[in-house]
C-alpha positions as a printed Julia matrix, in Angstrom:
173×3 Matrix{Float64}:
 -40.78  41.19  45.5
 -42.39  42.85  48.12
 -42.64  42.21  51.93
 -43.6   43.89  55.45
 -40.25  44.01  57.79
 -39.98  41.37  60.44
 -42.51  39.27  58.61
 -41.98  35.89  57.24
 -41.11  36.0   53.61
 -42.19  32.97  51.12
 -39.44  32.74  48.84
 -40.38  30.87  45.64
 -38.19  30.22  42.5
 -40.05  28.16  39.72
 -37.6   26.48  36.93
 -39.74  26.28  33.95
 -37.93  23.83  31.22
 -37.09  24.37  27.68
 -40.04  23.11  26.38
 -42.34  25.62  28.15
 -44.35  23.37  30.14
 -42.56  20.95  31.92
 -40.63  22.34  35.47
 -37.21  20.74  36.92
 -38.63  18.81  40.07
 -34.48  17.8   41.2
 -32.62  20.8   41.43
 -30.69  21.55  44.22
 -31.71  25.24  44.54
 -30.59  27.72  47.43
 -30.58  31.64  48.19
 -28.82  34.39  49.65
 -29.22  37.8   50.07
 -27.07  40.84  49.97
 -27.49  44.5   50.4
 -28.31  46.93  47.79
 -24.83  47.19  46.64
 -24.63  43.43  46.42
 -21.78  43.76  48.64
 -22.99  42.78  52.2
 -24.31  39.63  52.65
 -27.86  40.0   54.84
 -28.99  36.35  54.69
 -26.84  33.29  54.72
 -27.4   30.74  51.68
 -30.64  28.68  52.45
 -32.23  25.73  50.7
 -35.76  25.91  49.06
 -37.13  22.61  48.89
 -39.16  21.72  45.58
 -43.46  21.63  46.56
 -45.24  19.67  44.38
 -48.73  21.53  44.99
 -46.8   24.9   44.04
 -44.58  23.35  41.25
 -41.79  25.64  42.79
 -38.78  25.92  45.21
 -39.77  27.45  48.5
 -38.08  28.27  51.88
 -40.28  29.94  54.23
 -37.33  32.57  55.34
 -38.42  33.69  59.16
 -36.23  37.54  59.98
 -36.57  36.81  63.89
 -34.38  33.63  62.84
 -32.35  34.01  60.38
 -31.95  38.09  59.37
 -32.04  39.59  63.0
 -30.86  42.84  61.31
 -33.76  43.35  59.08
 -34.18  47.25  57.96
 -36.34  48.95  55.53
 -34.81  49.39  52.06
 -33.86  47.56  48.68
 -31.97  43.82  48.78
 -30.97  41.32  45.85
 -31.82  37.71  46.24
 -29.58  35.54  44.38
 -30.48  32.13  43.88
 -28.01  29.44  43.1
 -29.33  26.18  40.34
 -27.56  22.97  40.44
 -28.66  19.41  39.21
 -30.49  20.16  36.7
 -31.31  18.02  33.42
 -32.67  21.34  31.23
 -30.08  24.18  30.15
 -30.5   26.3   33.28
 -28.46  29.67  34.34
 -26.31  28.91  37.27
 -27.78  32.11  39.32
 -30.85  34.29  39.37
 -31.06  37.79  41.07
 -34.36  39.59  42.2
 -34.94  42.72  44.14
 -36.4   42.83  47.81
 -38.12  45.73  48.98
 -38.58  45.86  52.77
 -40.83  48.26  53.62
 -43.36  49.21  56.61
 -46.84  47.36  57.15
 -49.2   50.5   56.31
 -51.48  49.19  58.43
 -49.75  49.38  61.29
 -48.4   52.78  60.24
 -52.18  53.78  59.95
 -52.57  51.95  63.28
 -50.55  53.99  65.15
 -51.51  57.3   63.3
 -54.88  56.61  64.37
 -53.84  56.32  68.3
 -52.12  59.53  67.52
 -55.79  60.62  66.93
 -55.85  60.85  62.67
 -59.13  59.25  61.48
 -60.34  58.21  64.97
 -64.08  58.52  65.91
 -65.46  58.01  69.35
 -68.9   57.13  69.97
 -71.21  55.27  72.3
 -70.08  57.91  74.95
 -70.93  57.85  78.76
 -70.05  60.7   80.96
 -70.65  61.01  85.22
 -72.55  63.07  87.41
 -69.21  65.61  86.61
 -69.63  65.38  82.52
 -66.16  63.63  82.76
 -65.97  60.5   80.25
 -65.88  57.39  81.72
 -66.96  55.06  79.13
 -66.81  54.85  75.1
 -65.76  53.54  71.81
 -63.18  54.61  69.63
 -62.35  53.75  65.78
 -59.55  54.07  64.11
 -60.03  54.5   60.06
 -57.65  54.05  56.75
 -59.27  56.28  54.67
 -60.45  60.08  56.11
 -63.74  59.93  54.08
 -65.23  56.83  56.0
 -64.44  58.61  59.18
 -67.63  57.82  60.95
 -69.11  54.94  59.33
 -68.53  51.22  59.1
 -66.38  51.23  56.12
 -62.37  51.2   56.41
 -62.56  50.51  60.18
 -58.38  49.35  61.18
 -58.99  48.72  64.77
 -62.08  49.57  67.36
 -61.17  50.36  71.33
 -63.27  50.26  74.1
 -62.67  53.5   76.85
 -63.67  52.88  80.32
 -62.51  55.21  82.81
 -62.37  55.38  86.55
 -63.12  59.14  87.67
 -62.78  61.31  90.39
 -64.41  64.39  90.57
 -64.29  67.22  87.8
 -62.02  66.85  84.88
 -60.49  63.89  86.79
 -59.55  60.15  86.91
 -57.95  57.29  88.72
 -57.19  55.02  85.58
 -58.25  55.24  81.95
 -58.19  52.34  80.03
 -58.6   52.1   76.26
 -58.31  47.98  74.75
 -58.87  46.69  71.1
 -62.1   44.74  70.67
């Protein structure tokens, strides 16, 4: 599994029976997680409660709650089965990458000024800027057009005289 860090993660175990079709609805089902080495533990055992409209176990895990220490990197989930009326192992384990929200990442390139654009430009009696918009895009080929657009800013400036300015303001619209 794959997640952004600091989001919430939907963990979901589904406990498909012998017969292939049917799933155990009873089970008393709960996580933790450890550290790559499966030495540290990272999370504290939680309960996932069994949803009906998913046919799975599922604990909406929140990292500002209950893994204040959330880094980037590789985890193990281990998941504990009890109470069950099929032949079921008594653990499963599944990896956890955390990694980085590229869009964010691309976010903050862009305010860095990679695959910006400004347009709609206004300048003063000086030719200093005082007013424009500026687009920040995923992909370097749509730089300029409508496609792959991340974020759009609006620039408006206070100046004072040439090459100058009180304030400049730049907000997400």
């Amino acid at each position: 599994m794959k997640v952004n860090k600091n989001e919430n993660i939907i963990m979901t175990l589904q406990l498909i029976k012998s017969d292939g079709v049917s799933v155990e609805e009873e089970a008393t089902v709960t996580y933790k997680i450890l550290d790559h080495t499966a030495t540290v533990e990272v999370v504290t055992e939680q309960t996932a409660t069994y949803n009906t409209n998913t046919k799975s176990y599922l604990d909406s895990l929140s990292p500002s709650a209950s893994w204040t220490s959330q880094d980037v990197g590789s985890y193990i989930v281990i998941w504990s089965v009890d109470d069950t009326d099929d032949d079921f192992n008594d653990t499963y384990t599944e990896n956890l990458e955390v990694g980085i929200d590229k869009d964010k990442v691309d976010r903050i390139l862009g305010l860095v000024h990679q695959n910006i654009y400004i347009d709609e430009t206004l300048f003063d009696r000086d030719g200093n800027l005082y007013q424009a918009r500026l687009r920040i895009y995923s992909e370097s080929a749509s730089v300029g057009t409508a496609n792959d657009v991340l974020a759009t800013y609006q620039i408006n400036a206070e100046t004072n005289g040439v090459g100058k300015f009180n304030h400049w303001k730049q907000v997400e619209i």
